[in-house]
N, C-alpha and C positions, 0 to 999 in steps of 0.2 A: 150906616155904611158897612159894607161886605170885607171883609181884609180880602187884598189880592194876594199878599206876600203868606206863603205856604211852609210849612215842615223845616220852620226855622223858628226860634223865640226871641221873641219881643222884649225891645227895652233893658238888655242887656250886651256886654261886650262880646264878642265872639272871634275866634279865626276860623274862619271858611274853611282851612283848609284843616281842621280838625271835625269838621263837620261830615265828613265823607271819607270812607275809609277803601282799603285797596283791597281786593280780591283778586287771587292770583289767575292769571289767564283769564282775567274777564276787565270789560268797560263798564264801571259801574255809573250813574246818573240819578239826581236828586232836582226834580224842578221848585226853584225857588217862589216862582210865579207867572204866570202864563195868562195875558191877556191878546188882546188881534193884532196889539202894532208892538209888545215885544213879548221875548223870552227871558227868563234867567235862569241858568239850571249849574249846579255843581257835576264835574264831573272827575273820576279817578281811571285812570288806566294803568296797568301792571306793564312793564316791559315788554315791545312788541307788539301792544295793540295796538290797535288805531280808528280812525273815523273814514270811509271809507271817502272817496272823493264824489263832491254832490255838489249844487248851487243852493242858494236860498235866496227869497222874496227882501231879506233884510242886510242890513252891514252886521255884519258879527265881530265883536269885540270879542277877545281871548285873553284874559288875565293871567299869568301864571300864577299858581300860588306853592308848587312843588317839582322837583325833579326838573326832565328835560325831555323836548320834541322836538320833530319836525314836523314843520305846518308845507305845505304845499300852496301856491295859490297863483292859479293858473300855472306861468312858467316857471316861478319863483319858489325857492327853496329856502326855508328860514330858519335857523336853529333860535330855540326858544327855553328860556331858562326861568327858575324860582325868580319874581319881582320885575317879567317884563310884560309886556301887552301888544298885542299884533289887533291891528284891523283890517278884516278879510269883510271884505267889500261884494254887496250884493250882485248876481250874477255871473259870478266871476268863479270856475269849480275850483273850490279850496278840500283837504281833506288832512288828515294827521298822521302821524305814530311815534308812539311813544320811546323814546331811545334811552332812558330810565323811566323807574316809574314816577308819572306825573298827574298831578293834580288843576284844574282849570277852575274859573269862573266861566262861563260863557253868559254876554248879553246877546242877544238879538234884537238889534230895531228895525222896524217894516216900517217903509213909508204909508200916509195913510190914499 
């Protein structure tokens, strides 16, 4: 069998959030594995960026693992911090930005 899980190593301890580092005035992204019904991608932004506002086919789970955002989704405006988790719900346009610099988990699951 094929590993799906990518650009990450096996069978030892890790924090994610040392896994991805920050680059000034940029969104950086690390996909941890990519198959049709999800996503998993690391992701870092510096102060000020952001995701822009978009929908997706799946629920998107948002982990924090550093810093702080604002998540958008639809009308709703959420402040988000190191060690909390938002679920931005399929269809529905959610987008970001960064209000220090912060670091994500992102899953995405697609219904099949």
């Amino acid at each position: 069998m094929v590993n799906v899980v990518k650009n990450i190593e096996f069978s030892k301890a890790l924090k994610l959030d040392e896994l991805i580092s920050y680059q000034p005035g940029q969104v950086v992204s690390k996909t941890l594995a990519q198959i049709p019904t999800a996503n998993v991608t690391l992701f870092s932004l510096d102060k000020g960026e952001g995701i822009s506002t978009h929908t997706t086919s799946g629920d998107a789970i948002v982990q924090v693992l550093d810093g702080e955002a604002e998540i958008m989704i639809g009308n709703d405006l959420i402040i988000v911090k190191a060690g909390e988790t938002v679920i931005m719900p399929s269809g529905i346009p959610h987008g970001l930005e960064a209000r220090k610099r912060f670091k994500m988990l992102l899953t995405v699951i697609k219904g099949q």
